[in-house]
PDB file of N, CA, C and O in Angstrom:
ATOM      1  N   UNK A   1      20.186   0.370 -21.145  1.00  0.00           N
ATOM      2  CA  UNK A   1      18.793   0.248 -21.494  1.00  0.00           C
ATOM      3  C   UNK A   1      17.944   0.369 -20.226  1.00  0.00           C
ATOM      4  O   UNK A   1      18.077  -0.285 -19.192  1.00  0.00           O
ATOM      5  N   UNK A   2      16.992   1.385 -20.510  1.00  0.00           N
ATOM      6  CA  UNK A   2      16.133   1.073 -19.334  1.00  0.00           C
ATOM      7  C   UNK A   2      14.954  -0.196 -19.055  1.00  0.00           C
ATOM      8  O   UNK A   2      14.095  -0.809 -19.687  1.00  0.00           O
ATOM      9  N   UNK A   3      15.423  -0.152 -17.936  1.00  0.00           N
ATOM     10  CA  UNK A   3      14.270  -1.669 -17.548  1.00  0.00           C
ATOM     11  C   UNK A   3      13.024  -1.595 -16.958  1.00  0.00           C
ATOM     12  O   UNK A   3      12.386  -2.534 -16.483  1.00  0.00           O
ATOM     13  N   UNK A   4      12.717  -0.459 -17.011  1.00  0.00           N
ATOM     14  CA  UNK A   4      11.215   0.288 -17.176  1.00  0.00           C
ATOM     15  C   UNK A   4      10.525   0.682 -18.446  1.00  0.00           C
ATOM     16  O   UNK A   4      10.868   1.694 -19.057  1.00  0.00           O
ATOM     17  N   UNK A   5       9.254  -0.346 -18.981  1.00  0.00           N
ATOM     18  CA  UNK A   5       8.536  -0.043 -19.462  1.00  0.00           C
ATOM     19  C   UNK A   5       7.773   1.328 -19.682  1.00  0.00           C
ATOM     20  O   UNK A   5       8.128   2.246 -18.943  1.00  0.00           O
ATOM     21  N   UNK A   6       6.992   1.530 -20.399  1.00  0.00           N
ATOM     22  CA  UNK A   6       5.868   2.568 -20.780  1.00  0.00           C
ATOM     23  C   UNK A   6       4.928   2.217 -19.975  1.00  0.00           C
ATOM     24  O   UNK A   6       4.594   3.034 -19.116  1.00  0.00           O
ATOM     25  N   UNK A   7       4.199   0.804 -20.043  1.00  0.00           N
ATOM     26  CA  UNK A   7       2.857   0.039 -19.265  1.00  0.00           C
ATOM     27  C   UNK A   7       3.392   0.534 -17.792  1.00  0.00           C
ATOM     28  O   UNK A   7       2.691   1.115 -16.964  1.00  0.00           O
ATOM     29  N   UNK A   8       4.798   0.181 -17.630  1.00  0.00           N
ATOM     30  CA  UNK A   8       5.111   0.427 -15.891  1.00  0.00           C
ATOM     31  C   UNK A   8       5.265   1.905 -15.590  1.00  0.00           C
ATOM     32  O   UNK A   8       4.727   2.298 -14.556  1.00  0.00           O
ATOM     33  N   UNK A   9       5.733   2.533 -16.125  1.00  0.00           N
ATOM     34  CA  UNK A   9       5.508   3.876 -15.885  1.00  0.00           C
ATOM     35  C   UNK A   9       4.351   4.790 -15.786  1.00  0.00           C
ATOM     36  O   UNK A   9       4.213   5.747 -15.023  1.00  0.00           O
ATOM     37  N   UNK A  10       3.435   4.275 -16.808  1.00  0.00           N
ATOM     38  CA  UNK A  10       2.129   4.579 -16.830  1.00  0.00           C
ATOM     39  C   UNK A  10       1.195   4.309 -15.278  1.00  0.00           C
ATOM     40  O   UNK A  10       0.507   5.086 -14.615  1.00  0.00           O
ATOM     41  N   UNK A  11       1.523   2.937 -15.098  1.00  0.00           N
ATOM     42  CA  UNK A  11       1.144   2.319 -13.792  1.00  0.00           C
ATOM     43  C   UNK A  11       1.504   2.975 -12.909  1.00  0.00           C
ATOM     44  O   UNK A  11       0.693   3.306 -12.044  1.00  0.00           O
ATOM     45  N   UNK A  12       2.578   3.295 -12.857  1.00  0.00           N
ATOM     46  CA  UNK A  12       3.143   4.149 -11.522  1.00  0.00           C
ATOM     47  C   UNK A  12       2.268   5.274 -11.268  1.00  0.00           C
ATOM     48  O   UNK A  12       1.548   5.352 -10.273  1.00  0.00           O
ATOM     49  N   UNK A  13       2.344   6.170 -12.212  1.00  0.00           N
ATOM     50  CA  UNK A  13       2.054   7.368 -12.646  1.00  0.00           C
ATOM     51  C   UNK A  13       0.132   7.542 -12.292  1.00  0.00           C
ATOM     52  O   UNK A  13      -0.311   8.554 -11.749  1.00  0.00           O
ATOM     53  N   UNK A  14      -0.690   6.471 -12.684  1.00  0.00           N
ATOM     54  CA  UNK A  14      -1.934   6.479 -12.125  1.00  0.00           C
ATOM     55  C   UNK A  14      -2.041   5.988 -10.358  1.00  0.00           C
ATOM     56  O   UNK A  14      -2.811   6.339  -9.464  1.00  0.00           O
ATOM     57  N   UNK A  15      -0.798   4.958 -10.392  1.00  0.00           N
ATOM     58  CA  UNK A  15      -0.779   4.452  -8.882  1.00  0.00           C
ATOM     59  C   UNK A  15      -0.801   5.920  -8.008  1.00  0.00           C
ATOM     60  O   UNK A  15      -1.737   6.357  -7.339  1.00  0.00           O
ATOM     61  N   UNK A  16       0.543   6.536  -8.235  1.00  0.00           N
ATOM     62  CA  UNK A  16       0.833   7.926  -7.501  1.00  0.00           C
ATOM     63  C   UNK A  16      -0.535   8.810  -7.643  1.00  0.00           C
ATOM     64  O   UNK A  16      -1.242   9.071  -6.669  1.00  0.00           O
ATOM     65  N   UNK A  17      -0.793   9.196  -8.840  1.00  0.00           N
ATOM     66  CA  UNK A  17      -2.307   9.977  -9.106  1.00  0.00           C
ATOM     67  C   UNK A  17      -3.213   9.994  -7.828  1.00  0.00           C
ATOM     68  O   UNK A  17      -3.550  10.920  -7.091  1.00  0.00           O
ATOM     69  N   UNK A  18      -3.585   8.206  -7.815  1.00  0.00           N
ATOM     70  CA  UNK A  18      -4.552   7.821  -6.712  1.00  0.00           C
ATOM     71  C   UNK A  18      -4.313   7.822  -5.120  1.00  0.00           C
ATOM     72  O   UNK A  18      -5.147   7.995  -4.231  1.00  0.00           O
ATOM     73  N   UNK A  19      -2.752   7.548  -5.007  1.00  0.00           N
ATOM     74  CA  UNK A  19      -2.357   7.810  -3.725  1.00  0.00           C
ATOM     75  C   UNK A  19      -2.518   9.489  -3.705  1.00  0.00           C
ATOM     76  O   UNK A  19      -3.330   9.826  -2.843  1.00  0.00           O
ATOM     77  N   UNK A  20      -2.252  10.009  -4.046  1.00  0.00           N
ATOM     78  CA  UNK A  20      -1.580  11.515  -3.923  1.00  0.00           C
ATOM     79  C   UNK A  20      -3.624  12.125  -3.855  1.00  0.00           C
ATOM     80  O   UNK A  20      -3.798  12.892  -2.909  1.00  0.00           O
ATOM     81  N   UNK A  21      -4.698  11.900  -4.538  1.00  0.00           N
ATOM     82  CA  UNK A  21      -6.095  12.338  -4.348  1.00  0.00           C
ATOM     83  C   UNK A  21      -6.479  11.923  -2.931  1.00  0.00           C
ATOM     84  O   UNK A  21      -7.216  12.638  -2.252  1.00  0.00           O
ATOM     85  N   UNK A  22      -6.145  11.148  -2.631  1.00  0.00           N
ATOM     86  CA  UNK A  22      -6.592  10.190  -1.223  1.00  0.00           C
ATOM     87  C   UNK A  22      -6.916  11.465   0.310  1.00  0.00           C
ATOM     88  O   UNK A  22      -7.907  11.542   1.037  1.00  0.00           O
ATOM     89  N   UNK A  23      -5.464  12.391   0.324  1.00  0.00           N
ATOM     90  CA  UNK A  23      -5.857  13.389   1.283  1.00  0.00           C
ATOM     91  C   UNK A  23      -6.682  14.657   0.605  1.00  0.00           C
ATOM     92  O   UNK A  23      -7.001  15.580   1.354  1.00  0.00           O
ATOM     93  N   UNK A  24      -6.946  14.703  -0.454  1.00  0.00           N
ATOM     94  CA  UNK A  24      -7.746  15.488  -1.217  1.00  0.00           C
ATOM     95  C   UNK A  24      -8.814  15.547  -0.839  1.00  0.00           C
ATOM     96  O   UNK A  24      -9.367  16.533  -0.352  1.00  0.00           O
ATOM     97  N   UNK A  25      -9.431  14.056  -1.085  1.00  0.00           N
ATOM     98  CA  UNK A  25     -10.619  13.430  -1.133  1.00  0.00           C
ATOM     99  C   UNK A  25     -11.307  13.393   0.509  1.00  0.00           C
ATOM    100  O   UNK A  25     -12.488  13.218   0.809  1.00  0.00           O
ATOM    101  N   UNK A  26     -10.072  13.633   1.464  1.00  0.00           N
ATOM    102  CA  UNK A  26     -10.313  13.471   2.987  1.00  0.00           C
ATOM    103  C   UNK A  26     -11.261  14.633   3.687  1.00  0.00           C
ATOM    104  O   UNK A  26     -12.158  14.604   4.530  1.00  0.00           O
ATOM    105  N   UNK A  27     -10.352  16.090   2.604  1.00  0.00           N
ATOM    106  CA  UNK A  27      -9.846  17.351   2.824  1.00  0.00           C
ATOM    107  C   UNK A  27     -11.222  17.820   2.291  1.00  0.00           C
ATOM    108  O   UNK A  27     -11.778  18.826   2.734  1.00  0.00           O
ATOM    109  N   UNK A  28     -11.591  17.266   1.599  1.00  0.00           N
ATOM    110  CA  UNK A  28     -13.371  17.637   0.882  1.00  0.00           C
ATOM    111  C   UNK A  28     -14.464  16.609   1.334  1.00  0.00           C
ATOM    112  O   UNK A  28     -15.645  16.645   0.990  1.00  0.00           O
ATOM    113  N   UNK A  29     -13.964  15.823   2.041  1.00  0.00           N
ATOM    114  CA  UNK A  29     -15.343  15.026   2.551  1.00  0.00           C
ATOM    115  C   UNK A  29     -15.204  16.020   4.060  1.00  0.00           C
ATOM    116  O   UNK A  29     -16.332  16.211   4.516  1.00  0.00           O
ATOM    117  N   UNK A  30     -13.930  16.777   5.041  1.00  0.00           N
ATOM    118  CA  UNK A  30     -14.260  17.201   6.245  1.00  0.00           C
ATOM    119  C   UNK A  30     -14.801  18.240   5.842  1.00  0.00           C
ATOM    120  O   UNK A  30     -15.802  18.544   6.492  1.00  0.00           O
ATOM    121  N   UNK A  31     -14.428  19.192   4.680  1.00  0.00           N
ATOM    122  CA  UNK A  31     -15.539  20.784   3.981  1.00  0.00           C
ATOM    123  C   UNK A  31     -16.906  20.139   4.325  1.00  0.00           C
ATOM    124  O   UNK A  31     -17.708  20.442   5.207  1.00  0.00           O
ATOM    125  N   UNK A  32     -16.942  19.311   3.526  1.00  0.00           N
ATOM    126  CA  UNK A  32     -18.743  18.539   3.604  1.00  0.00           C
ATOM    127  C   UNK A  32     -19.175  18.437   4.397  1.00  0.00           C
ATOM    128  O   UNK A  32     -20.284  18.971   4.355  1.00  0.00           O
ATOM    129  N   UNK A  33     -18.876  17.819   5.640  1.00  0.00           N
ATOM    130  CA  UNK A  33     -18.997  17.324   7.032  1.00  0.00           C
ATOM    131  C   UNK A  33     -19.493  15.647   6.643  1.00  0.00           C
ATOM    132  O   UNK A  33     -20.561  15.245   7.105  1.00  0.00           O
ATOM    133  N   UNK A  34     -18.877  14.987   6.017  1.00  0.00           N
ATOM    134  CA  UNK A  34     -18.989  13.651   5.372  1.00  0.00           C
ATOM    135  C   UNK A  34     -18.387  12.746   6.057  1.00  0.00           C
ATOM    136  O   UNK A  34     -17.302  12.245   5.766  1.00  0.00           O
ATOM    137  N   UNK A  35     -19.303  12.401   7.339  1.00  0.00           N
ATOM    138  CA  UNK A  35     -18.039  11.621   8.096  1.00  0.00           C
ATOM    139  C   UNK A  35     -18.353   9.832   7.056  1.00  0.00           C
ATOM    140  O   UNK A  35     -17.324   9.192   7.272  1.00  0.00           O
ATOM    141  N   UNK A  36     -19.069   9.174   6.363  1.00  0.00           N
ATOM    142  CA  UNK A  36     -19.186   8.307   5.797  1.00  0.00           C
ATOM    143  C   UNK A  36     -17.807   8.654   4.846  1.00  0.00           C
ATOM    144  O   UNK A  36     -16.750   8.030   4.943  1.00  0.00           O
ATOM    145  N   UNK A  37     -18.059   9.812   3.885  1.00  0.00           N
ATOM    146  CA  UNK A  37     -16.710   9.793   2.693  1.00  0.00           C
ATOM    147  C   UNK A  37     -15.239  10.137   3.289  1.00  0.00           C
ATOM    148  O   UNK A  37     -14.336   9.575   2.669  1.00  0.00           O
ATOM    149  N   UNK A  38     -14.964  10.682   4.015  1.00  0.00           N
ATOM    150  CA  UNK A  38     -14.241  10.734   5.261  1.00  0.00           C
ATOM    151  C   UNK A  38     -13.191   9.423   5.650  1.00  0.00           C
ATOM    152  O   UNK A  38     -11.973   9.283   5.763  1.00  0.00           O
ATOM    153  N   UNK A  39     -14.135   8.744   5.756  1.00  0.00           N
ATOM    154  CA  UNK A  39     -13.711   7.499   6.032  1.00  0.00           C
ATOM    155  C   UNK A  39     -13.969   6.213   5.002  1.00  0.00           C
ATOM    156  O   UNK A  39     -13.719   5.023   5.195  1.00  0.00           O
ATOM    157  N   UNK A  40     -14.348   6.633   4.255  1.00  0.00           N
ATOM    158  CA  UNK A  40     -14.206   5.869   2.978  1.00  0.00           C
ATOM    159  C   UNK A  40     -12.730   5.002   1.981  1.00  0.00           C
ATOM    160  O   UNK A  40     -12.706   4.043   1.210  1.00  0.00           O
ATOM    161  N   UNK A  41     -11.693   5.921   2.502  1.00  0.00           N
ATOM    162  CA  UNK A  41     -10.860   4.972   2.220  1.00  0.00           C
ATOM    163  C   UNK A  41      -9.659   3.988   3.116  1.00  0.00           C
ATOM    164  O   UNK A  41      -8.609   3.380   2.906  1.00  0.00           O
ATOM    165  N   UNK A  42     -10.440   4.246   4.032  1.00  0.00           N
ATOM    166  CA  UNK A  42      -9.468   3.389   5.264  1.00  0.00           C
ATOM    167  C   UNK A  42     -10.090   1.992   5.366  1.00  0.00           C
ATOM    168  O   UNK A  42     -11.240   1.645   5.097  1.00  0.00           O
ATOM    169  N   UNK A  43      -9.055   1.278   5.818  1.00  0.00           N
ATOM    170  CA  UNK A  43      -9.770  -0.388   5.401  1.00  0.00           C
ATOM    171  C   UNK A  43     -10.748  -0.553   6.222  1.00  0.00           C
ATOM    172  O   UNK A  43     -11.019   0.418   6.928  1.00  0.00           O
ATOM    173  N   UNK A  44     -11.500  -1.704   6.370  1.00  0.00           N
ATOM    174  CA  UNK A  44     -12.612  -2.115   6.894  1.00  0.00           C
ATOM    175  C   UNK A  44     -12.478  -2.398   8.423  1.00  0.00           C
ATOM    176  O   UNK A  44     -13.488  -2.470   9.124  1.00  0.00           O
ATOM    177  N   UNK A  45     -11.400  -2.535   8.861  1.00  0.00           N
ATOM    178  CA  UNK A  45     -10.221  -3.052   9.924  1.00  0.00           C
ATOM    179  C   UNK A  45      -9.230  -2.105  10.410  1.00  0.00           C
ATOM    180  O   UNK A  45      -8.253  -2.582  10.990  1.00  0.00           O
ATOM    181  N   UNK A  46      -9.327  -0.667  10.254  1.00  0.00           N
ATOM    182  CA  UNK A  46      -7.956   0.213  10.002  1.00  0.00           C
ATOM    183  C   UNK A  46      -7.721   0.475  11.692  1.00  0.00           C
ATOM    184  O   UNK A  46      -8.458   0.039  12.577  1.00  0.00           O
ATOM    185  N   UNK A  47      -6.696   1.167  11.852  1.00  0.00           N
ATOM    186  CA  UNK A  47      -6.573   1.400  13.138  1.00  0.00           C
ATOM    187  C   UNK A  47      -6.420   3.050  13.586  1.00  0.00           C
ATOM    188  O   UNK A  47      -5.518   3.085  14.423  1.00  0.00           O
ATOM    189  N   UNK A  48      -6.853   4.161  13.395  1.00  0.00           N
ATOM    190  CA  UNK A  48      -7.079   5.577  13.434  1.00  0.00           C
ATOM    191  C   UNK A  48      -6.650   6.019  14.448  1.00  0.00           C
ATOM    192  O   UNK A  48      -7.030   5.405  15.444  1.00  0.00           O
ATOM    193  N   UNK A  49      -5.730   7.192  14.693  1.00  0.00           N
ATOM    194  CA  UNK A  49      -5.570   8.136  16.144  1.00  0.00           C
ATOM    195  C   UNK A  49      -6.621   9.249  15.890  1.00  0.00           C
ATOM    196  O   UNK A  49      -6.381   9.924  14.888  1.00  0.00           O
ATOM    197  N   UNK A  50      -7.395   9.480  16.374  1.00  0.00           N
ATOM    198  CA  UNK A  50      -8.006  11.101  15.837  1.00  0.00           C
ATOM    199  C   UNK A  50      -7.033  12.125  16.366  1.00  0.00           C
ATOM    200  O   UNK A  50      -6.091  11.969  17.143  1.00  0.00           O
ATOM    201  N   UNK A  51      -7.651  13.626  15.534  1.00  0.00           N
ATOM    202  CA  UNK A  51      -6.408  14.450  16.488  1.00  0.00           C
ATOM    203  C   UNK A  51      -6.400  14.532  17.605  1.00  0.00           C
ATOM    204  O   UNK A  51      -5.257  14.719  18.023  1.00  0.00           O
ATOM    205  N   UNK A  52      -7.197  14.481  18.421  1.00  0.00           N
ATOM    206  CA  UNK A  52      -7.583  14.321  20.067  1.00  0.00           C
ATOM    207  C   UNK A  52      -6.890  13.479  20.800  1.00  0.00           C
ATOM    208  O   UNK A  52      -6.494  13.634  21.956  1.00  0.00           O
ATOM    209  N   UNK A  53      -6.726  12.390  19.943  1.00  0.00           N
ATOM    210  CA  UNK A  53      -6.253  11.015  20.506  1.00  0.00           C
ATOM    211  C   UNK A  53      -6.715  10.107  20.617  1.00  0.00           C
ATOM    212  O   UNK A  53      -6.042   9.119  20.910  1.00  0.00           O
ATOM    213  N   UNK A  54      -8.139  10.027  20.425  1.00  0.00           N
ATOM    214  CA  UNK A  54      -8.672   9.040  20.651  1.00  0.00           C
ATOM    215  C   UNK A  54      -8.828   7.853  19.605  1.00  0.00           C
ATOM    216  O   UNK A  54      -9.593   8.158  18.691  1.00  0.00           O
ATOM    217  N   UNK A  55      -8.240   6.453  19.507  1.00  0.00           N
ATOM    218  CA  UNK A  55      -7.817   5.700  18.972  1.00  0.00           C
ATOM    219  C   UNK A  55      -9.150   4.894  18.645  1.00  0.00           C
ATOM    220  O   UNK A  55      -9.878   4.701  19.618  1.00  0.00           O
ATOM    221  N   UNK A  56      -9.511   4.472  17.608  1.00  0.00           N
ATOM    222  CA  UNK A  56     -10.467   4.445  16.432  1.00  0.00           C
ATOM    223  C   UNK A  56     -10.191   3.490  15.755  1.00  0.00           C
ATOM    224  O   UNK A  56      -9.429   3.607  14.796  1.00  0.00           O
ATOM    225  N   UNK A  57     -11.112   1.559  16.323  1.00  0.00           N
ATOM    226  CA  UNK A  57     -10.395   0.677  15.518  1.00  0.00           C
ATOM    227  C   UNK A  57     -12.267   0.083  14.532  1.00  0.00           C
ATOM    228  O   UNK A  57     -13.412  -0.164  14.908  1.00  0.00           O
ATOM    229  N   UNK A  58     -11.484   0.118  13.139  1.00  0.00           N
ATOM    230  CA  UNK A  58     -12.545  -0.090  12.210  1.00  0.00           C
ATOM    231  C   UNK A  58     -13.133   1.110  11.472  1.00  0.00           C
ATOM    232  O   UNK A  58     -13.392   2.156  12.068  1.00  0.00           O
ATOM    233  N   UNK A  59     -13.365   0.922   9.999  1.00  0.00           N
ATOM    234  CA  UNK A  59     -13.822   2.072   9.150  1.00  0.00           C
ATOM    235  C   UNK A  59     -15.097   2.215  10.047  1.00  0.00           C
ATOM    236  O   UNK A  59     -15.011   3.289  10.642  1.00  0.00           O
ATOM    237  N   UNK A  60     -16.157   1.599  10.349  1.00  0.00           N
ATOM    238  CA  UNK A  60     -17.691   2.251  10.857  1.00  0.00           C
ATOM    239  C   UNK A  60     -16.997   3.150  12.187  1.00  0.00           C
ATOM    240  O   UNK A  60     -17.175   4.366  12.137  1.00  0.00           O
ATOM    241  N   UNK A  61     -16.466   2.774  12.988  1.00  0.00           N
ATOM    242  CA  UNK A  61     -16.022   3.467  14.321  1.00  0.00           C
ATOM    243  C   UNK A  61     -15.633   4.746  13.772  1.00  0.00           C
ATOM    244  O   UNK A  61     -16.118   5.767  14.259  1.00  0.00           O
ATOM    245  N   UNK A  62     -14.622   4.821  12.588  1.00  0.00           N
ATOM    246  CA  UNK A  62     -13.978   6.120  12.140  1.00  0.00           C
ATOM    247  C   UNK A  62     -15.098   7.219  11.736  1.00  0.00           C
ATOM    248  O   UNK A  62     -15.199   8.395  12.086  1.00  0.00           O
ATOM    249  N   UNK A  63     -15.853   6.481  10.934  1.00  0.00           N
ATOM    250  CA  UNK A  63     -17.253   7.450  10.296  1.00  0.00           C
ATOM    251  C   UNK A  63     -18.123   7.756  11.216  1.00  0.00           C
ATOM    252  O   UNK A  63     -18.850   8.749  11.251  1.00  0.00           O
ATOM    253  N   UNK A  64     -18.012   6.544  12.269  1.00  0.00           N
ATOM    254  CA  UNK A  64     -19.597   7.024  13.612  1.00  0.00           C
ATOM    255  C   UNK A  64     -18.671   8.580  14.170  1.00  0.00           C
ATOM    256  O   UNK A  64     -19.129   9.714  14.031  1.00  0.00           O
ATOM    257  N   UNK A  65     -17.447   8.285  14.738  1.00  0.00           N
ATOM    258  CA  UNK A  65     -16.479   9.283  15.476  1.00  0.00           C
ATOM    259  C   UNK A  65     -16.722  10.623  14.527  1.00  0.00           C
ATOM    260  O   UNK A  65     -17.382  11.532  15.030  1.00  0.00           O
ATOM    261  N   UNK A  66     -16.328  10.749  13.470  1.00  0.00           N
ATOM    262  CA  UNK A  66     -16.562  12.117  12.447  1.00  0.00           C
ATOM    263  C   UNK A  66     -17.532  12.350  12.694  1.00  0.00           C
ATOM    264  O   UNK A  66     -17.756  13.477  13.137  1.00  0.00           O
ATOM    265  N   UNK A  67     -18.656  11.357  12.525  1.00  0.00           N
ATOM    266  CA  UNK A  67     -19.950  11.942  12.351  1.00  0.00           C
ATOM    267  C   UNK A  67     -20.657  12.458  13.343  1.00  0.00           C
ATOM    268  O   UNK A  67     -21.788  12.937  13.266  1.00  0.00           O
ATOM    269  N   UNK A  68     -19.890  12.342  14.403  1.00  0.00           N
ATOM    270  CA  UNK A  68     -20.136  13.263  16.249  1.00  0.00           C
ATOM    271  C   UNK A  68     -19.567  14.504  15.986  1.00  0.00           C
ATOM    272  O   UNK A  68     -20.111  15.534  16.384  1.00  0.00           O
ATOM    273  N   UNK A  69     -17.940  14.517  15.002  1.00  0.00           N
ATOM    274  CA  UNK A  69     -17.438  15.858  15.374  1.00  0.00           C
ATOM    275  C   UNK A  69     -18.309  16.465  14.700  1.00  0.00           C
ATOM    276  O   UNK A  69     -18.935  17.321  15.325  1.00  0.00           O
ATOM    277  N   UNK A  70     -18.636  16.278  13.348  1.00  0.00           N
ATOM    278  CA  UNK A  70     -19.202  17.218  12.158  1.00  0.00           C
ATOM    279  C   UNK A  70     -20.348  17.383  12.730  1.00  0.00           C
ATOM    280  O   UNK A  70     -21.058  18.073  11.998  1.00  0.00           O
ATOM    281  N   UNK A  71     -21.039  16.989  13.986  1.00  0.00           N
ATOM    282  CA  UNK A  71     -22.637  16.871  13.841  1.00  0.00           C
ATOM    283  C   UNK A  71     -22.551  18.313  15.190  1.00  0.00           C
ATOM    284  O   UNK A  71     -23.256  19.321  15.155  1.00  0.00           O
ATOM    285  N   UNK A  72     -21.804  18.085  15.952  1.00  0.00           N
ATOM    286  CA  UNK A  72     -21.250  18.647  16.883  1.00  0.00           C
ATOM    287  C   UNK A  72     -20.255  19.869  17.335  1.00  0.00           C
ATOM    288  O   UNK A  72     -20.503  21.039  17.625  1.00  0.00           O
ATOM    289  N   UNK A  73     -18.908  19.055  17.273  1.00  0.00           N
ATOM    290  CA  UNK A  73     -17.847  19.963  17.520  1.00  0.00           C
ATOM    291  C   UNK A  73     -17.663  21.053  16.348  1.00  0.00           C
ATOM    292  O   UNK A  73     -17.447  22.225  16.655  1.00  0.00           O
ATOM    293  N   UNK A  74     -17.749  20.661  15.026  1.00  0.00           N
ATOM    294  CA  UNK A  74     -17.280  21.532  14.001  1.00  0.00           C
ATOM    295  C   UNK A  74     -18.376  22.090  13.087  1.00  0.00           C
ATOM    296  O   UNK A  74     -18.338  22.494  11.924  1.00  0.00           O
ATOM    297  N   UNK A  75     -19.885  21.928  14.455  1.00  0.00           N
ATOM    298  CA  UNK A  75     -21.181  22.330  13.599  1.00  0.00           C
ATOM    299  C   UNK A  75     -21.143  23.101  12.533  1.00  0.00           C
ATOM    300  O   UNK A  75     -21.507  22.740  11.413  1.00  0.00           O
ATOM    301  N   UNK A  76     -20.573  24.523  12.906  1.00  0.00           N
ATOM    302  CA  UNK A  76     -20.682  25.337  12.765  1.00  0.00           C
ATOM    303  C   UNK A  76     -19.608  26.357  12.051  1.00  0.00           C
ATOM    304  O   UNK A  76     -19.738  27.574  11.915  1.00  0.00           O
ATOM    305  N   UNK A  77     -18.699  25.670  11.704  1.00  0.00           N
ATOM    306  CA  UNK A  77     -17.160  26.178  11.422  1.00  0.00           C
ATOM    307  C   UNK A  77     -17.366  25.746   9.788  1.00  0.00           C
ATOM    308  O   UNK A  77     -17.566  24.675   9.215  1.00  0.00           O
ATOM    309  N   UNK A  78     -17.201  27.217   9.328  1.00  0.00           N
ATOM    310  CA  UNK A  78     -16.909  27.209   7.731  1.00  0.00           C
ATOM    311  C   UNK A  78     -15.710  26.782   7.312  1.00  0.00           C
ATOM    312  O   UNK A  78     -14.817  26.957   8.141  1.00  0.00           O
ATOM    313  N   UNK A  79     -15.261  26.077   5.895  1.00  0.00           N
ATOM    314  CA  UNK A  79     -14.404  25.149   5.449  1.00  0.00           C
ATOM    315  C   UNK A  79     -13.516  26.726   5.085  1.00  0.00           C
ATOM    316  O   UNK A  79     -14.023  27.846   5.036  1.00  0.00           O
ATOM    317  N   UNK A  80     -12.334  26.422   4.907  1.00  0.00           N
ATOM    318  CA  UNK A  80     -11.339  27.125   5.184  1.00  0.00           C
ATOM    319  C   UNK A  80     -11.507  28.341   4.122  1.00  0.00           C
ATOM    320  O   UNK A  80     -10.684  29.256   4.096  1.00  0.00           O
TER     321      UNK A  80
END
C-alpha cells in the first residue's frame, strides 16, 4: 500500500510548481530590469554572491545592487 496520500501528492506537486517558477520569476524580473522583483524572493536576511562576486547581505542590499546594474551596467542590453 502506498503511504502517500492524494492531499500529499497534490502538496508536493504545487510545492515543486512554486519552487521550480522561482528562477522564472528571477529570469523576467532581470528582462524587466526589476531589481525590487528580482529580489523579491530571497529572505529579508539572505546572504547573495552576485556574479561579480560581490557578496550581498539582506533582500534591500540585493535590490539596491540590481538596481545599479539595471540602471547602469545592463542599461542598455536587450533581454535575450
Amino acid at each position: 500500500m502506498n503511504s502517500h496520500s492524494t492531499d500529499d501528492r497534490t502538496k508536493n506537486s504545487a510545492d515543486e510548481a512554486a519552487v521550480r517558477a522561482l528562477p522564472q520569476g528571477m529570469i523576467e524580473a532581470w528582462n524587466r530590469g526589476s531589481a525590487e522583483d528580482f529580489a523579491a524572493p530571497f529572505m529579508e536576511r539572505a546572504d547573495f554572491v552576485a556574479f561579480e562576486g560581490t557578496h550581498l547581505e539582506g533582500r534591500p542590499r540585493i535590490a539596491q545592487f540590481h538596481r545599479e546594474v539595471f540602471d547602469n551596467a545592463v542599461k542598455d542590453a536587450a533581454p535575450g
